[in-house]
C-alpha positions, 0 to 999 in steps of 0.5 A: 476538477482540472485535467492536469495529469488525466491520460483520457485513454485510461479513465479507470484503474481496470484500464491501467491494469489492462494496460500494465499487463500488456506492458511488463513482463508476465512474472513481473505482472502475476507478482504484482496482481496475484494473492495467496493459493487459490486468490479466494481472499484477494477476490473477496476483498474487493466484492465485499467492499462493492456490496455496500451501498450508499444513499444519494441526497439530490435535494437537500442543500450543498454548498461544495464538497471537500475531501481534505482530511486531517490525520495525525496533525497534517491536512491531507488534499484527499482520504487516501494514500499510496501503500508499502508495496514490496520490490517495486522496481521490479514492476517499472524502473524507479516506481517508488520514486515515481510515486513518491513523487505524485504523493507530495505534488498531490499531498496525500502520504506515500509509505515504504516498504522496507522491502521496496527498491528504494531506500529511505534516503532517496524517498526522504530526498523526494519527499522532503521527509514527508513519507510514512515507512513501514517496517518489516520486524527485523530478529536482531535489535541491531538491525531494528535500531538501524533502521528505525534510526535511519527513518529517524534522521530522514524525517519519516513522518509516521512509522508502520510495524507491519504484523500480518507476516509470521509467515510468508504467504503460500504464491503459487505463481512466484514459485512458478515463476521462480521469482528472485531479484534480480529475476532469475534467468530461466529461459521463459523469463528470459523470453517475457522480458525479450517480449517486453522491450520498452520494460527491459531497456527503462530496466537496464538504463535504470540498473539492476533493481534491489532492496536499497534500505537493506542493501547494507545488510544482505548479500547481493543476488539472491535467487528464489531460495536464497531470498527466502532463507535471508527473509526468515533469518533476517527478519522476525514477523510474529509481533507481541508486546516484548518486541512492539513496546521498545519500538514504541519507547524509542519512536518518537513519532507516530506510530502505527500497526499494519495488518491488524484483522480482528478486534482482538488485536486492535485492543492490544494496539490500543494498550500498548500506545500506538496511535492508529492501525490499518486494518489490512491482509495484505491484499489477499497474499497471506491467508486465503482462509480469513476474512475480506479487510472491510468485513474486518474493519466493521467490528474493529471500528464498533468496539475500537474506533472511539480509542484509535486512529483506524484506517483500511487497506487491501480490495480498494480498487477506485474512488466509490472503494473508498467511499464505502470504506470511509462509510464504513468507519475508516477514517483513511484508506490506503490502495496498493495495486491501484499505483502500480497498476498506474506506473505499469502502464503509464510510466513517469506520468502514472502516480499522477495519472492514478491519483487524479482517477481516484480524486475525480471519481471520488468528488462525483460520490461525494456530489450524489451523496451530498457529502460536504466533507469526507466524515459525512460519508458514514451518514449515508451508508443504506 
């Protein structure tokens, strides 16, 4: 494959999160790696992914292996894509956009939270309105409408209701840190941003980072506390049919659940018309207790993967995650940490830089395998 966009220092995500870590600031780090209480879950993500092996085939004939997938009507150039992660630009100025950026040169999709620190305007503009967005459930229909409509307009392509978030999840280090948005000025803080010279001033040229595409509806400055109350009162995560079924009549477009952990709640994705899941906890930030994402998505794709679209986030980590999750039934994969880890450590360069890692080492899998397409991944699973 070409060398285009391939830093050699920093051949393996491990190596962009080393570098991410020396970087940025502490706060910002351990918000960006860390999960919920003791990290059981955030762990487990990944090393029950990392069990599963797969059969290399050396002798049977290969004509070439492509990773291109079709997904809901569009030909993406690999089976994974970049995931809504919240306050983005607190980890690199404007990496939102960074990536949106390297999602379209590369043609895999990029979703935005809608907690992120770009609006959807500025993601439509970069990615010509080829962008998924996924929606935090807002209490007031209004404000829902709003939004919805706003995603509408800019060409959003595929809309995410996100259904893992009834509460948010139990951070031990953000509450250490005193996590807000902007960062609250405690003094330690204020010393790791001192330390961190190259972060802060990209920061203050960029400005002050913010929940663009909830600008219009929150007041400005919230610390730790204020953020939360806004959260719980703006915003209504507990789903059920009376709140998913008016998104569903009024989205014209594809529509699908993010969060999905049991095959109890895939079939009621399924009977209430949605056209994909992603099985997901959340990379680990919202139940310690619960199952890894891959163990999950094994019995969600034996009863439900004939009737739905079914696609996994959270512990993928390289180009082998990926394909032992497709082994495993998913037909997508999304990698959160992965980008961010790249745009940390890299910059500008860093959405690009991460996404040739995981094309190249996914072409090497599908080389010992002898996978000529992605859907041959799951005939090769030992």
């Amino acid at each position: 494959m070409s060398n285009l966009n391939f830093d050699s220092r920093y051949p393996s995500v491990d190596d962009l999160r080393s570098r991410a870590k020396k970087r940025i600031p502490r706060f910002a780090f351990e918000y960006l790696d860390g999960g919920c209480n003791g990290d059981v879950n955030l762990r487990r993500n990944t090393s029950d992914i990392r069990a599963i092996e797969l059969i290399p085939r050396y002798l049977a004939q290969h004509h070439g292996s492509n990773m291109e997938v079709d997904l809901f009507g569009h030909t993406y150039d690999a089976p994974f894509g970049i995931a809504p992660v919240g306050l983005q630009g607190l980890i690199w100025p404007r990496c939102a956009e960074i990536l949106a950026r390297a999602a379209r040169e590369h043609n895999i999709p990029f979703c935005l939270s809608t907690v992120s620190t770009s609006s959807i305007e500025t993601i439509a503009e970069i990615t010509e309105g080829r962008f998924w967005f996924q929606l935090y459930h807002p209490a007031k229909a209004e404000m829902r409408t709003a939004i919805i409509e706003r995603a509408r307009a800019a060409g959003c392509e595929v809309l995410v209701i996100l259904c893992d978030v009834p509460t948010f999840g139990y951070r031990p280090r953000d509450i250490r840190n005193g996590l807000a948005m902007p960062p609250k000025m405690t003094l330690t803080n204020i010393l790791q941003m001192v330390g961190k010279p190259n972060w802060a001033i990209k920061t203050l040229l960029a400005g002050q980072p913010n929940f663009e595409t909830l600008r219009p509806y929150m007041p400005a400055d919230l610390d730790l506390a204020q953020l939360g109350q806004f959260m719980d009162e703006t915003f209504s995560g507990r789903l059920d049919e009376s709140r998913i079924k008016p998104i569903r009549d009024m989205w014209p477009g594809k529509l699908v659940l993010k969060g999905v952990a049991g095959v109890e709640d895939a079939e009621k994705a399924i009977a209430w018309g949605l056209d994909g899941i992603i099985v997901s906890n959340h990379g680990g930030r919202q139940l310690d207790a619960g199952q890894s994402s891959i163990r999950a998505l094994k019995s969600i794709v034996e009863t439900c993967g004939d009737r739905i679209k079914v696609m996994m986030d959270s512990g993928l980590r390289s180009g082998p995650d990926i394909a032992r999750t497709i082994a495993c039934g998913a037909e997508f994969t999304f990698l959160g940490r992965a980008f961010m880890y790249g745009v940390a450590a890299l910059g500008e360069s860093g959405g690009n830089h991460t996404i040739s890692i995981l094309k190249r080492q996914l072409q090497q899998v599908m080389e010992q395998t002898g996978c000529e397409k992605v859907e041959d991944f799951p005939d090769r699973i030992s």
